[in-house]
C-alpha positions, 0 to 999 in steps of 0.5 A: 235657913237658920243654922242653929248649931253649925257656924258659917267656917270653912269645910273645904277638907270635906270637900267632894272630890278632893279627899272624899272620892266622887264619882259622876252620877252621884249627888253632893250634899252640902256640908254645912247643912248635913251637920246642922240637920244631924246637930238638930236629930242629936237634939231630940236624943236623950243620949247624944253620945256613941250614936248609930247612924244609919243611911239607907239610900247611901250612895257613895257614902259622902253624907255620912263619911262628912258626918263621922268626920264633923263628929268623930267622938259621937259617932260609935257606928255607921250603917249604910245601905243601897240597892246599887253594887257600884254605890256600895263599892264607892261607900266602902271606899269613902268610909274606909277614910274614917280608919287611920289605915284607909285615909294613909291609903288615899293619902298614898293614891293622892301623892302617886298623882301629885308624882304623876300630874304636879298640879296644885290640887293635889297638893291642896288634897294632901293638906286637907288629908293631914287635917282630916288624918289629924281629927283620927289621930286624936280620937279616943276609938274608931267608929264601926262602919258596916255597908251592905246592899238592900232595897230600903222600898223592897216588900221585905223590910229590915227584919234581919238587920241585926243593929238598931239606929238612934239616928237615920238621915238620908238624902233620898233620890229625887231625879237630877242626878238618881232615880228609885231604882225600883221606879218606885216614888209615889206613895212611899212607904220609907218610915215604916220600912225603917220600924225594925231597925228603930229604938224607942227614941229613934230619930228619922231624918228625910231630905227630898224634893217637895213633891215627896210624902212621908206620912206613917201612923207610927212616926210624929214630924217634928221639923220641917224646913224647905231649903231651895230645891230641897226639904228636909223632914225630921220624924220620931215614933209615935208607938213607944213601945219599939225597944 
């Protein structure tokens, strides 16, 4: 893999399960790739500032809470959705962090456990929560964060989401750790489910495994790179008239 945007530093801040709550049954996304993919999607935008992000097969919220954390000032708004109540309750909870209010909540959760337990993560937690508590601090706004359920594989698409995305990156499910709900994994029609939430130059990207296609007349692939286990695909529409 060659990162050409995201230097090799520590993100040990963003690390799951130390401020960003994990739950098992959820997958990790490593960190630095999640930034050097975002860095390529911002890439390819004529306006790389105030973006809406958009995630359709969430989870717990932890790639796209890394994301407004990394990129603070160039996220206006996070949209996040999935079919699971329990992973739209983690998601709800995870990006709540990216508000002053929400990352003094969980600092307060850590220090009752640091009271409880004294253990040297807890502690390692609370630096990491000023860190991350730092970069709010100096921010000029907040992003807009909104989570709601949705079955993005449904035969109802998103025609009454009432937003649109410059940016859409999922890390879809691929049977480790999650499955499709819905059973649903061959032949996915994911792209064109995404047309009604898309603008003229919106950027789609997709990580998978490699037995998964996406293929739609109305998107172009314009990167593809497999990481071990891991692919990821970036896409843009070939159908310019999409406002």
């Amino acid at each position: 893999m060659v990162y050409k945007y995201c230097e090799n530093r520590n993100f040990e801040d963003l690390a799951s399960g130390k401020v960003i709550v994990h739950k098992a049954g959820y997958p990790n996304f490593p960190v630095r790739l999640a930034q050097e993919i975002f860095s390529r999607c911002l890439h390819h935008l004529d306006d790389p500032d105030s973006v809406c992000i958009y995630d359709p097969c969430c989870g717990g919220g932890y790639l796209l809470t890394v994301l407004g954390f990394l990129n603070y000032e160039r996220i206006k708004t996070i949209m996040a959705s999935d079919i699971s109540d329990d992973a739209i309750q983690l998601a709800n909870e995870n990006l709540s962090l990216l508000d002053k209010n929400g990352l003094k909540k969980r600092i307060r959760q850590i220090n009752d456990l640091l009271s409880l337990h004294n253990k040297n993560s807890h502690i390692d937690a609370l630096n990491s929560a000023t860190n991350l508590l730092d970069i709010l601090a100096n921010s000029t706004h907040e992003i807009e964060r909104k989570v709601f359920k949705a079955d993005v594989l449904s035969n109802i698409p998103l025609d009454n989401a009432n937003f649109k995305a410059d940016i859409i990156f999922t890390d879809v499910p691929y049977g480790n750790l999650v499955e499709w709900q819905n059973g649903n994994k061959d032949n996915i029609n994911l792209l064109d489910q995404l047309l009604p939430i898309t603008k003229e130059k919106t950027v789609v990207a997709i990580c998978s495994d490699k037995s998964q296609k996406f293929q739609s007349d109305n998107f172009q692939r314009i990167e593809k790179q497999v990481i071990g286990k891991r692919l990821f695909q970036i896409f843009r529409l070939v159908n310019l008239g999409l406002t």
